[in-house]
C-alpha positions as a LaTeX table, in Angstrom:
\begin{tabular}{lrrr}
\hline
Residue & $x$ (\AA) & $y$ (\AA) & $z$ (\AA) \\
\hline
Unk1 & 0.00 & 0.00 & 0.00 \\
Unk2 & 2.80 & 2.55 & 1.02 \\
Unk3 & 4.91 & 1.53 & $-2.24$ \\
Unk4 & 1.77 & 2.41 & $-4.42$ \\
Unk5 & 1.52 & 5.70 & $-2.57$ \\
Unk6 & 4.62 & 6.74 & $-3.59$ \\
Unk7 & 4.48 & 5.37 & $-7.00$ \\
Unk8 & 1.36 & 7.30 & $-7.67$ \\
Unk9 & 3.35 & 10.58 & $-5.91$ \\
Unk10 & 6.20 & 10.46 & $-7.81$ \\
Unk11 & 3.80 & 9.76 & $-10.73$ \\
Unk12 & 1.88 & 12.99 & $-10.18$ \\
Unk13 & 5.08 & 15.30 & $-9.41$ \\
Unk14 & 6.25 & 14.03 & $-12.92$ \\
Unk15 & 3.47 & 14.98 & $-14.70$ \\
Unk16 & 3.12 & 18.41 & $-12.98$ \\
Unk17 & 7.33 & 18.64 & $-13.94$ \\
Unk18 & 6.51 & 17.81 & $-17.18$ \\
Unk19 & 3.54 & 20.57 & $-17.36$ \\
Unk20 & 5.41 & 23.14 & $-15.93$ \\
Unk21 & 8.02 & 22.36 & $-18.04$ \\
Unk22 & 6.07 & 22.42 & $-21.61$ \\
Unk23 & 4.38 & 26.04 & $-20.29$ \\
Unk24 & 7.83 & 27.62 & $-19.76$ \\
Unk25 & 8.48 & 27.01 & $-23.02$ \\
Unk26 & 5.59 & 28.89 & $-24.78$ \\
Unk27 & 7.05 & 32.37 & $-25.86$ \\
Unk28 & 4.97 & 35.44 & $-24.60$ \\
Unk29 & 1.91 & 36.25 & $-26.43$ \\
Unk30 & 4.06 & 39.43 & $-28.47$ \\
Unk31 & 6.45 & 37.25 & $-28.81$ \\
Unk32 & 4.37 & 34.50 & $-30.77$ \\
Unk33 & 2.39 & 36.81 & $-32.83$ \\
Unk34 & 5.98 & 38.32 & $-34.17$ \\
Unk35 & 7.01 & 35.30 & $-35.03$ \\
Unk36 & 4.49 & 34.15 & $-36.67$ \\
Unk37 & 3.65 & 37.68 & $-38.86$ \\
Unk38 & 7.21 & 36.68 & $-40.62$ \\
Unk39 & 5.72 & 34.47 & $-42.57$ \\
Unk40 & 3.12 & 36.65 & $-43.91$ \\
Unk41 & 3.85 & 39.59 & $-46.77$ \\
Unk42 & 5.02 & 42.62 & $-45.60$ \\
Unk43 & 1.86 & 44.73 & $-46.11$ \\
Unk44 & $-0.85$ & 42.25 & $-44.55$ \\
Unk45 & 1.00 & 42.26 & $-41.44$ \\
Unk46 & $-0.39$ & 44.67 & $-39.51$ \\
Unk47 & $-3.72$ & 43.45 & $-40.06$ \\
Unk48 & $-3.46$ & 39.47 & $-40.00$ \\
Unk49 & $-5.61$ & 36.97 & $-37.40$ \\
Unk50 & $-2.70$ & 35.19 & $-35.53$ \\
Unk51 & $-3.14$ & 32.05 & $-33.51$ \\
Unk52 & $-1.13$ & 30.72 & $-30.62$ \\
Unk53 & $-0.85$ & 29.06 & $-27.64$ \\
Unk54 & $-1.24$ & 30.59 & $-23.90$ \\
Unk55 & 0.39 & 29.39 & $-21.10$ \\
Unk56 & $-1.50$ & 26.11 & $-20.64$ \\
Unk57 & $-0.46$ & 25.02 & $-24.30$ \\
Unk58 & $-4.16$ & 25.35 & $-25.27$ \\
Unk59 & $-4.09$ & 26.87 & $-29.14$ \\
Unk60 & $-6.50$ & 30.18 & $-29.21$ \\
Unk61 & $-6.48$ & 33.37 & $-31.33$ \\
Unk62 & $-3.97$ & 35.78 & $-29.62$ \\
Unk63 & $-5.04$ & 38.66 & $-32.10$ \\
Unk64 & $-8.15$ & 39.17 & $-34.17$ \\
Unk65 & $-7.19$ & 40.19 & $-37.42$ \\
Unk66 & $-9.23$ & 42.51 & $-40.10$ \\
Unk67 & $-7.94$ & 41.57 & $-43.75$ \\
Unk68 & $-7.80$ & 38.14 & $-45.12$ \\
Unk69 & $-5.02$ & 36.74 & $-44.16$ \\
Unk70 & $-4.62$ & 33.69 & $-40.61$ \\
Unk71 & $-1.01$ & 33.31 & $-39.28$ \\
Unk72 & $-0.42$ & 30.55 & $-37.08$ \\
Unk73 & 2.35 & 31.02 & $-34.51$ \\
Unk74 & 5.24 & 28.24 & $-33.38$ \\
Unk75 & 3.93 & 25.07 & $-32.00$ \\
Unk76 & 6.38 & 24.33 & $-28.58$ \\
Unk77 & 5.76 & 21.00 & $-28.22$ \\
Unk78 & 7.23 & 20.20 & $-31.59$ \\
Unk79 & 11.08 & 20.91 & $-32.67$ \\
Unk80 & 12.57 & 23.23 & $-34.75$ \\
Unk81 & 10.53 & 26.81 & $-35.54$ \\
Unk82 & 7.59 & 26.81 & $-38.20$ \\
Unk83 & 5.33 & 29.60 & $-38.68$ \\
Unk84 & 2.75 & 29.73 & $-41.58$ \\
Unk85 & 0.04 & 32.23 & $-42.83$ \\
Unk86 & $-2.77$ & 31.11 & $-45.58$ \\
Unk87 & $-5.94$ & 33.46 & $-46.99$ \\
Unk88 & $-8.90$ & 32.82 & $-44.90$ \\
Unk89 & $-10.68$ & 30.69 & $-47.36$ \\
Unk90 & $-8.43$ & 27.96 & $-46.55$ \\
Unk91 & $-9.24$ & 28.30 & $-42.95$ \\
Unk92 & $-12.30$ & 25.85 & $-43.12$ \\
Unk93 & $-10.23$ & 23.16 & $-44.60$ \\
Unk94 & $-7.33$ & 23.91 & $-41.79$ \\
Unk95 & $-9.02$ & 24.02 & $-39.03$ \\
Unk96 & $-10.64$ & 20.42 & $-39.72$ \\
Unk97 & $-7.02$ & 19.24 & $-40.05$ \\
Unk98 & $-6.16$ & 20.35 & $-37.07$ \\
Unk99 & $-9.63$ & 19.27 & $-35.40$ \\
Unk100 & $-8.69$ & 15.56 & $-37.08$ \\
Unk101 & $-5.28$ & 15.13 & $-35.62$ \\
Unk102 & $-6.21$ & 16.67 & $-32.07$ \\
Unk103 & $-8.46$ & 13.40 & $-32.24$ \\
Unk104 & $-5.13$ & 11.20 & $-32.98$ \\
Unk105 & $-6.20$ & 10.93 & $-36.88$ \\
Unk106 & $-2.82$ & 10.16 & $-38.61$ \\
Unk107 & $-2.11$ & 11.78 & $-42.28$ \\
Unk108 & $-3.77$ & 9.36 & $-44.66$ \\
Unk109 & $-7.27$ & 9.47 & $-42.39$ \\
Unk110 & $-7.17$ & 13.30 & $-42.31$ \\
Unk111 & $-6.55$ & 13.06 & $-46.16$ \\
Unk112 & $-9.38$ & 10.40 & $-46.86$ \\
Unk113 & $-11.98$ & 11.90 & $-44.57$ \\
Unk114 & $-11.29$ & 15.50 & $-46.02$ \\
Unk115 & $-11.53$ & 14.51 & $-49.60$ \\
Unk116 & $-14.96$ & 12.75 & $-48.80$ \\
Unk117 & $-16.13$ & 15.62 & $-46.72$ \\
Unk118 & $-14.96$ & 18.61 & $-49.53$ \\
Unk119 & $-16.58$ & 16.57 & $-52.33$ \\
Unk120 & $-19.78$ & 15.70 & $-50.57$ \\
Unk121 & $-19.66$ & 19.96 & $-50.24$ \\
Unk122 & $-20.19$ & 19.58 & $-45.73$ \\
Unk123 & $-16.16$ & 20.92 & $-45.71$ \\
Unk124 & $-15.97$ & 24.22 & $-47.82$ \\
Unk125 & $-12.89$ & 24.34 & $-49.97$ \\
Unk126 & $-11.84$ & 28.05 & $-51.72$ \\
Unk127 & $-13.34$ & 28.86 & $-54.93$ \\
Unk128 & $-10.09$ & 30.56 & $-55.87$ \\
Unk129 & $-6.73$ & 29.65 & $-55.76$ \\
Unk130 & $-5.45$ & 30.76 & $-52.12$ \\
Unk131 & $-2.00$ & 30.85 & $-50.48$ \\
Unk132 & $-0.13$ & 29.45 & $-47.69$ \\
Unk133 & 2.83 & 30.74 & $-46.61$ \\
Unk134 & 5.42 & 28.61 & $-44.46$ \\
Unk135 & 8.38 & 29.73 & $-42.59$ \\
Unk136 & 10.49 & 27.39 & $-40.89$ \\
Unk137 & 14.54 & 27.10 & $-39.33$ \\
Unk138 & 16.23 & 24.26 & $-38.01$ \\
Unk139 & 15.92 & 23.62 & $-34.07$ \\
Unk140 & 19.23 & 25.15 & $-33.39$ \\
Unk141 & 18.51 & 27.95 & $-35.03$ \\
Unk142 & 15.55 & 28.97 & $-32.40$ \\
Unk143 & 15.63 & 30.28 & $-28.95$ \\
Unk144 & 12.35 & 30.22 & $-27.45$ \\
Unk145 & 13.75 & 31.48 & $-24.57$ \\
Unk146 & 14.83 & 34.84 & $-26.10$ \\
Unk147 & 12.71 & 34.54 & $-29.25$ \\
Unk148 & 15.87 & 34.89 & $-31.39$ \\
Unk149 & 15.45 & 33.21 & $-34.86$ \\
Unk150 & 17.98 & 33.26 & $-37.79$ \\
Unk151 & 18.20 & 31.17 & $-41.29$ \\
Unk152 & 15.21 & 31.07 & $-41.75$ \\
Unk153 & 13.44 & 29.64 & $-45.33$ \\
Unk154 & 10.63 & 30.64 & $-46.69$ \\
Unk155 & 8.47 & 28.61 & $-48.79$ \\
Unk156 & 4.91 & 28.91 & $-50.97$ \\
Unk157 & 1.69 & 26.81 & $-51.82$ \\
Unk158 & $-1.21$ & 27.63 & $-53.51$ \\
Unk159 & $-4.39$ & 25.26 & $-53.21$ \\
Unk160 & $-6.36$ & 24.80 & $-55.89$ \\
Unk161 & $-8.84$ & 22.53 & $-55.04$ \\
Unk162 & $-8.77$ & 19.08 & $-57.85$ \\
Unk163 & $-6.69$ & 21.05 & $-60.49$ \\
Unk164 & $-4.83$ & 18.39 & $-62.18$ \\
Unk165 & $-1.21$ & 18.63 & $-64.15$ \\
Unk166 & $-3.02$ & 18.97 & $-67.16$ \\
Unk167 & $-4.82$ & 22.38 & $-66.34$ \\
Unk168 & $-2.32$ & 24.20 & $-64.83$ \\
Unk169 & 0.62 & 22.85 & $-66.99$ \\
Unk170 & 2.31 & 21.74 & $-64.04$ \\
Unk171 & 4.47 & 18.90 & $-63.15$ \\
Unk172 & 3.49 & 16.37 & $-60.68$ \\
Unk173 & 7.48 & 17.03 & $-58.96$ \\
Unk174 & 9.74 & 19.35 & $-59.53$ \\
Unk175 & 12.77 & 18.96 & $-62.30$ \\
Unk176 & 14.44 & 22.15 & $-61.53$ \\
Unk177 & 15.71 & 23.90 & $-58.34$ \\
Unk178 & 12.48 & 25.99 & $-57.12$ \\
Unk179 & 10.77 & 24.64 & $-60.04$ \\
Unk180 & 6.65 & 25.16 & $-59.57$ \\
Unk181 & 4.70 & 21.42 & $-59.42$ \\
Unk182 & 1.73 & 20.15 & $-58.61$ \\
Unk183 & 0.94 & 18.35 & $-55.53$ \\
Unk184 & $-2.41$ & 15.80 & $-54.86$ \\
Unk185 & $-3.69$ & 16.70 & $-58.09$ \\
Unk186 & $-7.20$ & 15.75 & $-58.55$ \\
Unk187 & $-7.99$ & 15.76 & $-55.32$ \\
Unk188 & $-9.60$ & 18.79 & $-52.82$ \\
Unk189 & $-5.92$ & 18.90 & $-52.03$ \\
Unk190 & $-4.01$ & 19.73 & $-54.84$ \\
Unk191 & $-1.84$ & 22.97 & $-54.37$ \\
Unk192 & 1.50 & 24.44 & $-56.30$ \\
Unk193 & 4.61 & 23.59 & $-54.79$ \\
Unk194 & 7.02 & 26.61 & $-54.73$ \\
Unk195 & 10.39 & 25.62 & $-52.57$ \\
Unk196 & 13.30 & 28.11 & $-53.80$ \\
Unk197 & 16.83 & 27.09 & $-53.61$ \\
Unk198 & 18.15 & 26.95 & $-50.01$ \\
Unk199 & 21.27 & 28.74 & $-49.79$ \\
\hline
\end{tabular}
């Protein structure tokens, strides 16, 4: 009975380590919303929706935005730095993602149940092509600590929902360095593929 106890005490003071642990490693709200406007052009910064994370780790809008751009700040519990900003039109078809994996779904399920869901018309896809933006640096490249970031890439997609290499003119991969392709084609997933040449 005593042996239990102290299993199940040192059980709880490991989890409430581990807690504590995760929270002091989400950046300040100001912090997070920087970060996360780098990935968005220049001139829709000001205005852009940016999600986060508060202290808990639960992920919440930090900053209501007024054009039509979402930015989406670091996640902490996963390494390296990635920040990303898409048009809002592509926010219905996000935010089921991330609804699908919060429930464990693994890539393949999110894909399938997506595509069934965007062509029965219950998951609204954009009517016009609309881009995401992803910025991202290696894990020791990123203090969370002190927010500093450096080397960072930047890269572009463009959904547009069950275009096909045939009518865009795309590739299905890329032959060239930076070289535009098509991704998923055919599906409510396809997008453009621009990486540039890393340095």
């Amino acid at each position: 009975m005593e042996k239990q106890y102290f299993k199940n005490s040192f059980a709880m003071v490991f989890v409430a380590l581990a807690i504590g642990s995760f929270a002091q490693n989400i950046p300040e709200a100001a912090i997070q919303i920087k970060h996360a406007l780098m990935a968005a052009p220049e001139e829709s910064r000001n205005d852009a929706q940016v999600y986060g994370y508060d202290k808990n780790g639960d992920f919440k809008i930090l900053r209501p935005g007024k054009n039509n751009l979402i930015c989406l700040a670091d996640d902490p519990a996963q390494k390296g730095f990635n920040v990303s900003c898409y048009h809002k039109d592509l926010e219905p078809f996000m935010a089921r993602g991330r609804e699908l994996k919060t429930e464990g779904k693994n890539f393949d399920q999110v894909f399938a149940i997506r595509e069934k869901e965007a062509r029965s018309g219950k998951l609204k896809m954009p009517l016009n092509p609309s881009t995401l933006f992803v910025l991202s640096a290696d894990d020791d490249k990123y203090n969370p600590e002190s927010g500093e970031v450096k080397d960072t890439y930047l890269r572009y997609v463009v959904y547009i929902p069950y275009a096909t290499a045939e009518s865009t003119g795309l590739p299905v991969k890329p032959t060239l360095p930076g070289m535009p392709w098509i991704m998923d084609p055919g599906t409510h997933r396809a997008h453009i593929m621009i990486s540039p040449p890393k340095n």
